[in-house]
N, C-alpha and C positions, 0 to 999 in steps of 0.2 A: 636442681633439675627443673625446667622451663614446665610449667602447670597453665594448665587452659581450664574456663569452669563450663560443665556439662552438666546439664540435669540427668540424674539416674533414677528411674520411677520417681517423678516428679521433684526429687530432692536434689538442689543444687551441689557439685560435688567438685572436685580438685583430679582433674584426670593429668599424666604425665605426657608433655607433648610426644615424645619417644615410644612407642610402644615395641613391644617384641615379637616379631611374628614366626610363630614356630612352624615354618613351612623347609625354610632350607636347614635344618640344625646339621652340626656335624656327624657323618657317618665315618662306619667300619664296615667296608663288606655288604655295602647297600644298606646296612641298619645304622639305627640313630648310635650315636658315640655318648653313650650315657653319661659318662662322668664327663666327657669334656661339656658336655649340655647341658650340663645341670650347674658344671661352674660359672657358664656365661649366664644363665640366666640368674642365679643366683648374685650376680658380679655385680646382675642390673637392675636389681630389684635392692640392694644393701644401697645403690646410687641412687634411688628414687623412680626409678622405671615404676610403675602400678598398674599397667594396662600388659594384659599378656592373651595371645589372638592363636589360636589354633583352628582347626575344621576337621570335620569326619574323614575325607580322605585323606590327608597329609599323612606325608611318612608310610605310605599304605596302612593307613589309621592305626596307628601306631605314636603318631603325635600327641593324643589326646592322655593316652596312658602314660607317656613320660610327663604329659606335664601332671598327673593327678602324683606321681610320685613326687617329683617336683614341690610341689604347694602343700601338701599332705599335711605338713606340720607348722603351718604358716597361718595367724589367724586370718578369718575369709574376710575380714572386713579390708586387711591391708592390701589388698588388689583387687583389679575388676578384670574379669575372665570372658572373653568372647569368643561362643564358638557358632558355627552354623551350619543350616540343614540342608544335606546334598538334594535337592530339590528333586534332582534328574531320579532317583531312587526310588521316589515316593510316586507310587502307582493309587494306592489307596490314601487315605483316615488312617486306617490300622500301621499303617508304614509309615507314617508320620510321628505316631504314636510311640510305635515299636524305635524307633531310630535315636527320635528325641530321647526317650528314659535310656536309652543304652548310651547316650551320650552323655548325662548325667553320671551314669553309673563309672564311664569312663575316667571321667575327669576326676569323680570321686567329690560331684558335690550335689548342695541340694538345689542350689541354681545358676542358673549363668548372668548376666551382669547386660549383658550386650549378646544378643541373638538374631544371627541374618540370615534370610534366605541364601543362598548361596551361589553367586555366581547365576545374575539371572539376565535374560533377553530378551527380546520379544514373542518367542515362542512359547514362555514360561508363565505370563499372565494369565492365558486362561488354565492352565493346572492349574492355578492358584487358586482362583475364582472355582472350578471344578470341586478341588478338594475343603473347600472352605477354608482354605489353610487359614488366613487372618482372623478369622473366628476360632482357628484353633488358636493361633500362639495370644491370642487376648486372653484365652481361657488359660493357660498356662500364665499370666505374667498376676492373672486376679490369684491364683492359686499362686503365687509367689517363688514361680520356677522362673520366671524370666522377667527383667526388670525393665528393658530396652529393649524395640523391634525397630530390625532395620533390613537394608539388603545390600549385596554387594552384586556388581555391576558389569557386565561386560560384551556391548550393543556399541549399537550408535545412536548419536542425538536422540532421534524421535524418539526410537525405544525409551530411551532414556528417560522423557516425559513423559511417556503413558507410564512407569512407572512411578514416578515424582509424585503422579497427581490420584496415584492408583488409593493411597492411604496416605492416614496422617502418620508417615514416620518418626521415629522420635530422634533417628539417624541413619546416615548413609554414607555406604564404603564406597571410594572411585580410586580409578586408575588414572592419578594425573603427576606429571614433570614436567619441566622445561623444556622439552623435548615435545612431549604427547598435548600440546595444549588444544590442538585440533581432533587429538586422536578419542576413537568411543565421543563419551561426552564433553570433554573437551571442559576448557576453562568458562564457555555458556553453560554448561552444566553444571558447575561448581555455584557461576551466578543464579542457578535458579534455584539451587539450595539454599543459600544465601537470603535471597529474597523471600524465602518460605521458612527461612527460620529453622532450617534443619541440619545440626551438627554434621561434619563434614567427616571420617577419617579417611587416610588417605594410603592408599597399598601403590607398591612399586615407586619408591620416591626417589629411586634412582635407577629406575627401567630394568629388572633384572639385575644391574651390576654395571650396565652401558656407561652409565653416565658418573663411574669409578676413576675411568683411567681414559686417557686418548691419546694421540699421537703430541708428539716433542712439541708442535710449533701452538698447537691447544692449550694445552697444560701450563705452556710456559705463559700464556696471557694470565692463568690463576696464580701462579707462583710469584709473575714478578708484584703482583698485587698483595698477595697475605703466602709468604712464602713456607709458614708453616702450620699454615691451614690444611686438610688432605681436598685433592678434587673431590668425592662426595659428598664432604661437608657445604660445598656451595649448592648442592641438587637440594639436601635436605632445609636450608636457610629459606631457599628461593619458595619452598612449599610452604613451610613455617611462618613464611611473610603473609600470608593469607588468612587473616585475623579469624574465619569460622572455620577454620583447619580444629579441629581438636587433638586428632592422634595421628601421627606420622608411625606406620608400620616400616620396621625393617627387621626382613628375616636375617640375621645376624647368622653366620655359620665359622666362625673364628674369633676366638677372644681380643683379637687386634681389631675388630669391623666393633665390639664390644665398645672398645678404650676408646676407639676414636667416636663413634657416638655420643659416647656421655660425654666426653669435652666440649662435643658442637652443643648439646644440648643443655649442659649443667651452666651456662653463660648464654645464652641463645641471644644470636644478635638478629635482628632481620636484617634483610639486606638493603643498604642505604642506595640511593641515587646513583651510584658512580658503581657500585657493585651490578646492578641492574641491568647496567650499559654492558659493562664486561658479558653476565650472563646472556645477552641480545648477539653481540658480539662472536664467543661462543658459539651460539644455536646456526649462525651465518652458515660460520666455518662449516659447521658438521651437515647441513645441506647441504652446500658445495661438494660435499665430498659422493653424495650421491650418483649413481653408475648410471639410472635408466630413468629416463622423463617419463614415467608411467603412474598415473594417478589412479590406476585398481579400479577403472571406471566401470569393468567386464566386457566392455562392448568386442572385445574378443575372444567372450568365452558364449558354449563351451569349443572347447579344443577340442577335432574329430578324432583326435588319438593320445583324449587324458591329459592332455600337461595342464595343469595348473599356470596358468601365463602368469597372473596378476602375483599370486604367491611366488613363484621365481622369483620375480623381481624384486618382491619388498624383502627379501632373504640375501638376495647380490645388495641391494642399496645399504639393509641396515648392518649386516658383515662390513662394507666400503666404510658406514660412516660412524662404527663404534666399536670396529675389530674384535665381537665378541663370538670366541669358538665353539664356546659350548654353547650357546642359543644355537647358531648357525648349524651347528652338526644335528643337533634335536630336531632342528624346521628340516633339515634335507633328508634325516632319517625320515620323517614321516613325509614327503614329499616321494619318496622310493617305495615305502611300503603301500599306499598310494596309487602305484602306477603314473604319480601325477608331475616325475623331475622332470629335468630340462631334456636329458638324455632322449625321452618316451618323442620327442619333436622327429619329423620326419623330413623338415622345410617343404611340407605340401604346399604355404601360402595362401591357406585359406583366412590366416589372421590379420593380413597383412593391411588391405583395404578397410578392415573395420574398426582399425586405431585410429583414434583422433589427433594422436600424438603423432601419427606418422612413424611410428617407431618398426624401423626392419625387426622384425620379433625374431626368426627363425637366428638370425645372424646373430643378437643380443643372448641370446639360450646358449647358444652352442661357447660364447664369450664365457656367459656365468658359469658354467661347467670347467671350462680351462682354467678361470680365477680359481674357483674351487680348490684345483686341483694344486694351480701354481701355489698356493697359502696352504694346502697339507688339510685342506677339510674334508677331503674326499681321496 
């Protein structure tokens, strides 16, 4: 198993490039599928997996307890356990307080390894600063509940460096692929951790699942290349070739996503010169395949009657260019619940003049509704 070295409270340590993120595990009936869960991670941890990443909400917190069942009988020194604090919850101190120990109690330990704010933006800095929070979790890590403070990420650029420069982190979670290099913080955001010396791990290394499977004439440029390599194994390489990468999360929810894992990881090649081109190559195709020249700029919102334009569209492009159904039905469920789908358009044409793009909006809506409909998402 491919090991990156990370300092853990000050001590240099052997972390497992693979980590397991227990967000998607397998269910039954909307709840976790325990034994099958416990065998996959179990499968990855006998392979050398050591890094295992949960959070308060997952599983409707319900993740935390399978893994305390999980690890229970595992000495604590043979893995490092990362969980983090629903930010958005914490009204007080006292709720911080309250959350934190019930997360402990959770897990069933006396600390956690790796501890992040959770899911933070730029709205979230001053609760921070309000609640003192970084003066709480220092006090927690001197008290020896928590070894590593970090956070995990989901803005843009800017944001992203007023948090960079907000503390001396000892680590940070982003959301980056081959794909998202511009996306949130982007691959300059990766470089300003880099430059600052601050261990990288890295969530969504294959965008949800997008960047699993594509269409015949995709696929086949991976295949005729390493024909028995899997297509996610090249998402997860192309991250891995990023030398201050520490941990690559994948929420694994079937023991075949397990197997193929540890093979990419237990030999970890980066991806050479000629591999690089192919992945360039790749990213081409799957822009190309994009529906609506629309850059989410808003200059046509809002909408006098609710719709979401900009959201439309990056739902019709990213459906077009990674045919994934179950994102696609979650973004339009909540684009309906909302009031905010393509439907809610009326063609008043008050959108029309303040695109830059020049894009007939009213025409392109009433399109992404028929595709919808013609592909069975709706």
């Amino acid at each position: 198993m491919e090991q990156r070295t990370i300092k853990v409270n000050g001590k240099k340590e052997q972390v497992s490039l693979l980590g397991f993120g227990c967000m998607r595990l397998p269910t039954i009936d909307g709840e976790i599928d325990e034994k099958r869960a416990r065998e996959m991670v179990l499968k990855a941890l006998e392979n050398g997996v050591n890094y295992i990443d949960t959070a308060y909400p997952y599983h409707g917190g319900k993740s935390e307890l399978f893994v305390r069942d999980v690890i229970k009988d595992l000495p604590r020194d043979s893995f490092f356990l990362a969980d983090k604090l629903p930010i958005w919850d914490c009204k007080t101190q006292d709720d911080v307080e309250r959350i934190f120990h019930e997360q402990l109690a959770k897990c069933g330990v006396d600390y956690f390894d790796f501890y992040l704010i959770h899911a933070v933006n730029k709205n979230r800095i001053e609760q921070v600063q309000k609640l003192d929070l970084l003066n709480i979790l220092e006090r927690y890590r001197n008290e020896g509940k928590i070894r590593n403070i970090g956070f995990s990420f989901h803005d843009d650029l800017e944001a992203f460096k007023l948090w960079a420069d907000l503390y001396d982190w000892d680590f940070v979670q982003i959301q980056l692929n081959y794909m998202d290099t511009e996306h949130q913080q982007g691959m300059e955001g990766y470089d300003i951790l880099t430059e600052k010396d601050i261990p990288v791990i890295i969530m969504e290394p294959i965008k949800g699942g997008s960047l699993a499977s594509f269409n015949e004439t995709i696929e086949k440029e991976f295949k005729t290349y390493a024909p028995d390599r899997s297509i996610a194994s090249w998402a997860f390489r192309w991250v891995g070739s990023l030398p201050n990468v520490k941990v690559i999360l994948s929420g694994m929810s079937t023991m075949e996503q397990v197997e193929d894992n540890l093979q990419t990881f237990r030999n970890f090649q980066p991806l050479n010169d000629e591999e690089q081109a192919i992945i360039t190559s790749v990213r081409k195709q799957i822009l190309e395949l994009s529906k609506v020249d629309c850059t989410s700029c808003n200059y046509c919102m809002p909408c006098p009657h609710g719709v979401n334009i900009p959201g439309n569209f990056r739902t019709y492009n990213a459906h077009a260019m990674y045919q994934n159904d179950g994102h696609a039905k979650w973004v339009v469920k909540n684009l309906q619940d909302n009031k905010a789908y393509a439907d809610a358009c009326i063609d008043c044409g008050e959108c029309i003049p303040k695109c830059p793009q020049y894009i007939e909006i009213p025409t392109r809506l009433a399109e992404f509704d028929d595709y919808l409909k013609d592909n069975g998402i709706l």
